[in-house]
Structure formats: structure tokens, C-alpha cells
C-alpha positions, 0 to 999 in steps of 0.5 A: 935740863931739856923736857922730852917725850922721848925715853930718856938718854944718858951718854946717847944710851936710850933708857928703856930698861926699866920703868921708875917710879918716884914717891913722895913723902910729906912731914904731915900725919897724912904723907905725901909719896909720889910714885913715878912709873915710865910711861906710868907713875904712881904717886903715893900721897896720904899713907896714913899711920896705920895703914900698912904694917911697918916691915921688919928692919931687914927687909929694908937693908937693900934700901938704906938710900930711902932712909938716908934721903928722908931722914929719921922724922920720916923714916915710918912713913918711907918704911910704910910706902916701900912695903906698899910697893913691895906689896904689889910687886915693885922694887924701891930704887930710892928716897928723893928730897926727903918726900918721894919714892922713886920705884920701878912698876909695871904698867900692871903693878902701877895699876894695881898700887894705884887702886889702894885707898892710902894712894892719892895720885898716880903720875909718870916720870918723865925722862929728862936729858942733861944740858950737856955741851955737846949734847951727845948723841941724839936730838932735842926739840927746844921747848919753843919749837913745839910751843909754837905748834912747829911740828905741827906744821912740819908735818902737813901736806905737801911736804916742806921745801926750802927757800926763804932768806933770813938776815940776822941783824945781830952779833954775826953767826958761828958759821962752822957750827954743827947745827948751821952750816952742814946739809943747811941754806947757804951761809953768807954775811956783811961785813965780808970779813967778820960775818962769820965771827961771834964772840957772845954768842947772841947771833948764833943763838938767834940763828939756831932758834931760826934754823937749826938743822933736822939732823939727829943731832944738838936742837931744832929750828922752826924752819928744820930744813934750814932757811938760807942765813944772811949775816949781817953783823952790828954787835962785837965783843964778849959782851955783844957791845951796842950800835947806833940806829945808823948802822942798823938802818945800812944793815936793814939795807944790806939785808935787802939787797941781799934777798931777805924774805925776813930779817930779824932784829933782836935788839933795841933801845928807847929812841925812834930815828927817822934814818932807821924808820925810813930803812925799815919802811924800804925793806917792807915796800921790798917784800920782806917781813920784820920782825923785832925784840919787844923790849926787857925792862917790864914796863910800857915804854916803846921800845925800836925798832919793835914800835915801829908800824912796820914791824912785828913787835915779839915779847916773851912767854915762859914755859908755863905760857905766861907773858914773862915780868921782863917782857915789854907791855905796851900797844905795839907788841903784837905777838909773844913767843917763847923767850925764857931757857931757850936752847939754841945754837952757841959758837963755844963749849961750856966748861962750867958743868958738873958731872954724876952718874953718867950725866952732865949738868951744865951751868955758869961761872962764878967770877973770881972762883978757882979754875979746875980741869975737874975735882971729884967728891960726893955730892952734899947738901949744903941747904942755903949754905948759910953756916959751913956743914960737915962737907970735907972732901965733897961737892957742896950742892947750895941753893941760891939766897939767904947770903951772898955767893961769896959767903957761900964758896967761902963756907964750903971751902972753909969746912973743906968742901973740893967744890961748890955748885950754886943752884938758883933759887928760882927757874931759869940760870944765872951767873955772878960774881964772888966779888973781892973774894978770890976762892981756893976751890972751884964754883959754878951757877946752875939753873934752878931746875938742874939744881933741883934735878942735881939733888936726886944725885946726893950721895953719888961720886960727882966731877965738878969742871969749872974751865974756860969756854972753848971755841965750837959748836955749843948749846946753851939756854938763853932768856929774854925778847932776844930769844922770842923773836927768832920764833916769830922770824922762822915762823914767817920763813917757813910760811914764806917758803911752804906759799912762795907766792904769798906777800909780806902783807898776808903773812903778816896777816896770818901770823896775827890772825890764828894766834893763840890767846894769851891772857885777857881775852882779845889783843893787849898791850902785854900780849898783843894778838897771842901766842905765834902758831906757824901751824895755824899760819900755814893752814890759813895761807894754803887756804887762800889767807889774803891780806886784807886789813887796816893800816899798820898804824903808830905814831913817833912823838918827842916832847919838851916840857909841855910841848909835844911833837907827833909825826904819822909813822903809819904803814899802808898796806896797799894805796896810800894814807889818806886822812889822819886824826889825833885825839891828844886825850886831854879835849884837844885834836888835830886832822890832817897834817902827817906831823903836829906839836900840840901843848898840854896843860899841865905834865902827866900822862896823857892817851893819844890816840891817832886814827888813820885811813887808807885810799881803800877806806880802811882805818888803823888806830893806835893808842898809846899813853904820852909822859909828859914831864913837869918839872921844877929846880929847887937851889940850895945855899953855896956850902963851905967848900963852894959847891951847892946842891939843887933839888929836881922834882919831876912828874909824869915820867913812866920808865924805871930809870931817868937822864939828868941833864946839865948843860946839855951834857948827861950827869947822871942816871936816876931811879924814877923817884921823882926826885933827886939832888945834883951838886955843882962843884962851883955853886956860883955859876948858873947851870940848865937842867932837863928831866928826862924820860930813860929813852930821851924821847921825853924830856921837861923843859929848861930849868935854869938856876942862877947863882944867889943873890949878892 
């Protein structure tokens, strides 16, 4: 669902007749309603038995959807809250999962309920558009764009003009899409031939975020006038596929030689390449601002290009402002932007979607479900679907968890359900698999915010559509790094295009600087500077904003063993590098030189911290924690069979996951548990193992097993 400040729309209709009100009802002695008005609402929490005569059994005939909701446990206290809001006027609409009350006030009759001592809170109902695709008539304001404070800068003075280039590095962009191309920048792209091509999806999502159109219809970009979009495409297939670090160094290139101001880079991977380093360190001298998708494993480990000095690293908040458990936290993240349900632009019409009192609920597909141009039934209540029900002929409504979603489908279809819908059982959407199990009806995955709002819908004839995507201009919630950075590239658009004649280096400079704290106070690793504001952003840089700060400092490092190799990688932003200082964290130093090997005596993890100063006596730091790997190859007995197995143990790797390398060939990938058994097919022949850290950057030094003796 999209959250709004608008009334609310359905089928582009403006919902402005009448006022609802939601109550909520609780199962204790002291009942909780929640009452819901419009713009006011009332929330009738705590009507205690007693309170208010009971109203005969006739006066509640036109409400048996209350008693339906709640259930008989409850039926007293729905009673007693519905008289209450006849008492000052009001009309009951219906009961809502058994706890609330929705109810139509006016702004005086709310007052007036509002002021009885059995009321505990008063509050509005908010309006709420479907994700439909399309989403009918009208425009939406993704919750990101205002949380970066985007309408805020739209509306200072002079007003906003267009120009800033943005190369997209991604999987190409839909370029017919309704919300890209029409009344927007040119359109134009690399490779010439399929620029314009976009299977996933990822690159015109990017794209939207950067800058759909202001143009009543679908979403809004940060930049709303809409940046001039250069395409240049490195990912291909349904499944987006991956690139090597080559490809994206010719794609940075073809960015600046096309004039890109900004260039977007949501992607990533674990290892630095000296060829990528160098294209992006080009595209910074060129004038242009780069900006990278943190990571989302959840952990420390640097991720490029987003660690790279040159870069603006972007991790993730979600919507109630909090950095979210798959963002990367480590020293390069500078800013978060947000990254979770974020609606953007999509080249294909979802036909996964659920349709009930004139709205429509878009979700996911549920691999090896029935395909349907649409089967209808009243919606039920399945719970956790844990047991089949007495769903014949409806729409089984199940919440995610418990059992597995095959399980799920197989219940609803046995007790004769037409379809099922599987809710998430947290925020945000999810698709799946039924597996093995082919089903005979239709399925499909919602988000757990929609399958909350699908509930108040029980009862209602509904139209379940679970069909193949079709090719068009489509809007869908995307989750991840992926999605926070394009805040951060349309950010630094709009700055470039509102001052033209501000440098890479101030803009930069002013996007950290009024960033909005997040977290701990000051920078942080799972932060960085805060939360983007493009409004403060553009106040500062009308002010006179001026880049002047240390370097943009990070190191590269490799190791083997217990040898390590560091390599400067910092960026001045004016002069040069002239001095350089690494603590290794374990009593050890070196000055001087751009690259140094240094061995630390024993494995584990290790602060290395390097300090560089620029021609203008600024100094940059960077502080990040080194793995280094020990580690040890422990033989078995050659089996029956001539195979054998050899024990690895390790310590100081700090990713999730680790490489298990043989003979210079990869074998395996393994939980980082500081264990794990490989077999050897000939057990009589030696073979050379490494340990190594996800990314490869670290690895333990050779461990070679011989064959047994005699």
C-alpha cells in the first residue's frame, strides 16, 4: 500500500464523502476500540463493562458486520462501543480484526466522543492507495522522496530547472516507460542496441527513484523535472545476472565521455580491482559524483565499488528511520537513504494481484501455483492455514509462517478454496516457491502491510489474478542498497542542476554535511554521516557551500596468511597526497611509501588505520578492521573407498560465509563456522588448501596435506 496525505483514491475516484472512523476492540476487561475519523479519528480504547447500557439486540441489525468481525467473545464490548458512537451522532461502517471499529464522525461528533472518560485515544484514518499496476489515475509520492526532504527543496526559490546528466550503470532502462521518457531529459544509452532493454527490471527502478517525472501520473522522482538519463547497460536476463569489475571500469568510462554529472552504481561485490579503482578515480578528476550501493549482507565487510575513497558508499533505512539488518555497516558508508518498499518505475504490468471492493492489491508469484485470468470468491480468513478450514468456494486469505507455503496452498485447495493469497508475516513482500507441489488453484504472495489491509476486506466478493507479467510501464516496491542509492544520485542531480556551477568536490561536501542524523550521534560505521536531506543540500550550496575538507581517505588491502598488503587509495580533493602514515594495530607502523606489506603475528582481527595529508596540510583518516586468517589442515585415514577426509579450522575470517580453496580451484562455499570437512576422492594424492574470507580479498596461507606414510 502507498501512504499518503491525500484523500484517498479508489479507481482515481478522490474519497472525500464521507469521514471513517476505525475502533478497536481489545479481549481484556478493559477494551481497547480505536476509532478512526477522516482527517480526525477517534480511538475508543478502555470501555469498561458497565460503562454504557448495552442497546437492544434490534438496534444493532444494520451492523451485523461488527458482530461478524469480532466474534461472540467480543460481541458486549462491540455492542457497547457502537452505542457509544451512536450516542454522539455517528454511524458504525464495521468491525476490523476483531479490535477496532470503523465509524463515520464529524470533526464535531469526534470531538465530542472524544471527551467520554471510557475513551483512551482519538486518531485519524489515514487514507491509503492500492499498489496497483498502473496505479490508475493520479500520482503518488514514494515514501523516500519526502523522506529525504525532496519536496522541500522543489519548492525553494528560484524555482528548479533542468540539466544534470545521470548515467545509470545497471541492467538498461525501459525507455517507452510512462514515467521516463515523455516531457523528461533525453534518453540515451550504451551498448547502442540494447540500452533500452530491461528484463529485471533493476535499472529502471534505479532510474524512477532518479527521476520520474512530475506528471500526475504513477510516482515521483527526486529530481521531478526529470534528469537527462544516459544508460549504460552491464547486467542482462531475468535474474539481472552479474559483470566483472572490467566491464563496469569501460561503463564508468562511457559515462564520462558521455557527460555525466552523476553516475549511479547499484551493484557490488566483495573484491577491489585496481582497473575499476582507476575509471572511477577518472570519472571524479572529470567533475562527476559517484555514487554506490553499500552492500546487503548485514555485516562489516567492504563492499565496491561503494568502498572505494571516491565514492559515495549508500546503505539503507526503512521507513520508520532505522538503518535496516541487511545494510552494510562499516567505515566507508557515508550516508543511508531509503531502501526498503520502495515504488519506482518497472518496464512490466504485475498480474499477480488480488482485487476487492474496487481495489487492487498487488503482490508476487508463488512458483509452481495454477495460472489464472482471475477466479472469484469471498475473502476468508485462513489464520496460519496450518489445517484446512471451511473455505469452499472462497479466497483463502493465509499469513505467512507456521508451515510451509506449499502446505499452505495444499489446504486451501483441499477444503475447496478457489484460491489462496499468502501474506508476509512481517513488513515488506516476498515471492516463493511451492516446490514439488504443483497446485490446482491460483496463489500469489503479499506484502505484510497489504495483507493486513486485504483483512479489513473479509467477507467481500474478491477476484484473485495470478497471470504472467506483461511488458509496459509498471510500478512495483523494491527492497535493498539498490534501491537507497538512487536517492543519493538524484540528490546530487538536482544540487548539480539548481548551482551549475558548483564542483563535484562541494557537492559532495554539502550532501554530508546537512545530513540527518541517524542512530548514534556523530558519523558511524552503520550510518555514516545520516540520513540524505537534498533540501538542506540546496540551501547550503545557494549559500555559498564550498568544498573545503580532508581527503577522501581508504585504503585497498590483500593478505595471505599472515602477510598483508596495503595500497593508499586516497583521493584529494584538490593538490596532492603528500604524506602517509599506517598504524597496523598490532604496536607496528609504516610512513611513506603509497603501498606496504607488513606481517602480523598471529591471525585475527586487527584496526588498521592509515592517516594521510594533502599539499594543503588537510589530513584524511580511515579506520577499518583487517581479518587476518589463520588457519590449520587436519588429515583423516584413507577410507575403504580411497577417498579421505581433511578437517579445516580457521580463525579471523569476519564474512558470513567462506571460499574453500583446493588446488588453486574453488570447492566449496561454507558457513564461517570455523570449521569444515572436505573429502578427497584419491586420498593418496597431496593437495593445498586456503581459507578464505567471502570476498577473496583474504585468504590463510597454504596448507598442503601430504599422502600418509607408508
Amino acid at each position: 500500500m502507498i501512504h499518503s496525505d491525500e484523500a484517498a483514491r479508489t479507481n482515481g475516484a478522490t474519497r472525500t464523502d464521507r469521514a471513517d472512523c476505525t475502533a478497536g476492540i481489545s479481549s481484556s476487561d478493559e477494551a481497547a476500540r480505536e476509532v478512526t475519523c477522516g482527517d480526525e479519528a477517534v480511538r475508543v480504547d478502555g470501555i469498561r463493562r458497565g460503562d454504557a447500557a448495552p442497546p437492544s439486540a434490534g438496534s444493532l441489525c444494520d451492523d451485523a458486520d461488527i458482530r461478524d468481525a469480532t466474534g461472540a467473545a467480543n460481541n458486549d464490548d462491540v455492542t457497547r462501543g457502537a452505542a457509544l458512537i451512536r450516542r454522539v451522532g455517528g454511524r458504525v461502517v464495521r468491525g476490523i480484526a476483531r479490535r477496532h471499529i470503523v465509524a463515520e464522525l464529524s470533526r464535531a461528533q469526534a470531538q465530542a466522543l472524544a471527551e467520554d472518560p471510557s475513551v483512551r485515544r482519538i486518531e485519524p484514518d489515514p487514507p491509503r492507495f492500492p499498489l496497483a499496476t498502473p496505479l490508475g489515475s493520479g500520482q503518488v509520492m514514494p515514501w523516500g522522496i519526502a523522506a529525504i526532504g525532496a519536496p522541500g527543496a522543489w519548492s525553494q526559490s528560484p524555482p528548479l530547472r533542468r540539466g544534470a546528466k545521470v548515467c545509470v550503470i545497471d541492467s538498461g532502462l525501459y525507455a517507452a516507460h510512462d514515467d521516463l521518457a515523455p516531457g523528461g531529459g533525453p534518453l540515451a544509452g550504451y551498448p547502442a542496441d540494447i540500452w533500452n532493454q530491461d528484463e529485471c527490471g533493476h535499472g529502471t527502478h534505479v532510474a524512477g527513484t532518479i527521476a520520474a517525472l512530475d506528471n500526475d501520473t504513477g510516482v515521483v522522482g527526486v529530481d521531478p523535472l526529470g534528469a537527462d538519463l544516459f544508460a549504460v547497460r552491464v547486467f542482462g536476463g531475468q535474474d539481472c545476472g552479474w559483470t566483472f569489475g572490467s566491464d563496469l571500469a569501460d561503463a564508468i568510462d562511457q559515462c564520462v565521455s558521455a557527460g555525466a554529472k552523476v553516475i549511479n552504481l547499484s551493484l557490488g561485490g566483495f573484491s577491489p580491482s585496481t582497473l575499476e579503482r582507476e575509471a572511477i578515480e577518472r570519472a571524479w578528476r572529470s567533475g562527476a559524483i559517484l555514487v554506490a550501493a553499500a552492500g546487503n549482507e548485514g555485516d562489516s565487510e567492504l563492499e565496491y565499488p561503494a568502498s572505494y575513497p571516491a565514492v559515495l558508499s549508500v546503505g539503507a533505512i526503512d521507513e520508520e528511520g532505522r538503518v535496516t539488518a541487511f545494510s552494510q555497516r562499516n567505515p566507508q558508508v557515508d550516508l543511508v537513504a531509503p531502501g526498503t518498499a520502495v515504488l519506482s518505475t518497472v518496464p512490466f504490468v504485475s498480474r499477480h494481484l488480488v482485487e476487492v471492493d474496487g481495489l487492487t492489491f498487488a503482490g508476487a508469484p508463488l512458483e509452481n501455483a495454477r495460472e489464472s485470468d482471475g477466479v472469484e470468491g469471498p475473502l476468508v480468513d485462513g489464520g496460519r492455514c496450518t489445517t484446512p478450514g471451511a473455505w469452499a468456494g472462497a479466497i483463502v486469505v493465509c499469513q505467512r509462517g507456521d508451515n510451509t507455503f506449499a502446505e499452505k496452498v495444499d489446504f486451501a485447495q483441499r477444503a475447496g478454496a478457489v484460491g489462496a493469497v499468502i501474506f508476509n508475516d512481517d513488513r515488506g513482500g516476498f515471492s516463493g516457491t511451492l516446490g514439488d507441489m504443483h497446485a490446482s488453484i491460483p496463489a500469489i504472495a503479499l506484502s505484510g502491510e497489504d495483507g493486513a489491509e486485504l483483512l479489513a476486506h473479509l467477507g467481500s466478493g474478491a477476484t484473485l489474478v495470478n497471470g504472467a507479467q506483461k511488458t509496459g510501464s509498471g510500478y512495483a516496491p523494491y527492497s535493498g542498497t539498490s534501491m537507497a542509492a538512487p536517492h543519493v544520485a538524484g540528490a546530487a542531480a538536482l544540487l548539480f542542476a539548481q548551482v551549475p556551477s558548483s564542483t563535484n568536490a562541494a557537492v559532495r561536501a554539502a550532501l554530508l554535511a546537512t545530513a540527518q542524523d541517524v542512530g548514534e550521534p556523530g558519523v558511524d560505521p552503520e550510518s555514516g554521516h545520516g540520513l540524505v536531506r537534498v533540501d538542506r543540500a540546496l540551501a547550503a550550496l545557494r549559500a555559498g557551500m564550498e568544498a573545503d575538507g580532508p581527503p577522501m581517505t581508504g585504503f585497498l588491502v590483500h593478505c595471505e596468511g599472515l602477510r598483508c598488503t596495503f595500497a593508499d587509495a586516497s583521493v584529494p580533493l584538490e593538490g596532492d597526497i603528500v604524506a602517509r602514515h599506517f598504524d597496523f594495530g598490532d604496536g607496528s607502523s609504516a610512513d611513506g611509501a603509497q603501498a606496504t606489506s607488513h606481517d602480523f603475528p598471529r591471525g585475527g582481527t586487527f584496526t588498521v588505520t592509515l592517516t594521510v595529508t594533502d599539499s594543503s596540510g588537510r589530513t584524511g583518516q580511515s579506520t577499518v578492521p583487517i581479518s587476518v586468517i589463520s588457519a590449520d589442515a587436519r588429515p583423516g585415514a584413507i577410507a575403504a573407498d580411497g577417498s579421505r577426509e581433511i578437517a579445516l579450522d580457521w580463525a579471523g575470517i569476519k564474512t558470513t560465509s567462506v571460499q574453500v580453496i583446493r588446488d588453486g580451484r574453488l570447492v566449496g562455499i561454507a558457513l564461517n563456522t570455523g570449521s569444515v570437512v572436505d573429502r578427497l576422492e584419491d586420498g593418496a594424492r597431496p593437495a593445498t588448501y586456503r581459507v578464505c574470507s567471502a570476498g577473496g580479498e583474504s585468504c590463510s596461507g597454504p596448507l598442503t596435506v601430504l599422502p600418509p606414510c607408508g
